[in-house]
C-alpha positions as CSV (number, residue, x, y, z in Angstrom):
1,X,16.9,6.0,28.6
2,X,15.0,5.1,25.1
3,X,12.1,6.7,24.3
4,X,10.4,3.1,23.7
5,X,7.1,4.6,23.6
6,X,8.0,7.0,20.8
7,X,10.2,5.2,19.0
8,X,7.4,2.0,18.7
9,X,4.6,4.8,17.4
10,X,6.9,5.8,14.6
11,X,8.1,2.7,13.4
12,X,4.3,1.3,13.8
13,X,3.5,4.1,11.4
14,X,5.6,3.5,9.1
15,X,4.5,0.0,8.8
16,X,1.4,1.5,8.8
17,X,1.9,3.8,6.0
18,X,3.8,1.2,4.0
19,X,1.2,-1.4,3.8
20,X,-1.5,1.6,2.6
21,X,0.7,2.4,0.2
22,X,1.0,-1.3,-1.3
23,X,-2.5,-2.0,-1.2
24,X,-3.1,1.2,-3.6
25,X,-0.5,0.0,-5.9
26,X,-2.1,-3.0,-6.1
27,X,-5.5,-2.0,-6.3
28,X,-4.3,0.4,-9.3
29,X,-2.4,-2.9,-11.3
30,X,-5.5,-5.0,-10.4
31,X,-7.9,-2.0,-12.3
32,X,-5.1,-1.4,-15.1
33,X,-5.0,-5.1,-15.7
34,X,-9.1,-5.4,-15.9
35,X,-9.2,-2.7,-18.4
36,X,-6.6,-3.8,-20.3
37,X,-8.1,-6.9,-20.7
38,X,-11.8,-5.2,-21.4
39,X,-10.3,-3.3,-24.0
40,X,-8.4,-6.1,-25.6
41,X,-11.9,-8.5,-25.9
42,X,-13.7,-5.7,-27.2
């Protein structure tokens, strides 16, 4: 029989880490995009 157990908890992380790992990458474009246009107006 299927480990469900197991197999939910890595899947569930993965998820997990994929999301994390999209919010960075937008946080980072979001702060590029800032002081891009900070140094453009200046």
């Amino acid at each position: 029989m299927p480990q469900y157990e197991e197999m939910y908890y890595k899947l569930f992380n993965a998820v997990t880490d994929a999301i994390e790992a999209l919010k960075t990458a937008q946080k980072e474009v979001e702060d590029m995009y800032i002081k891009n246009k900070e140094e453009k107006s200046e």
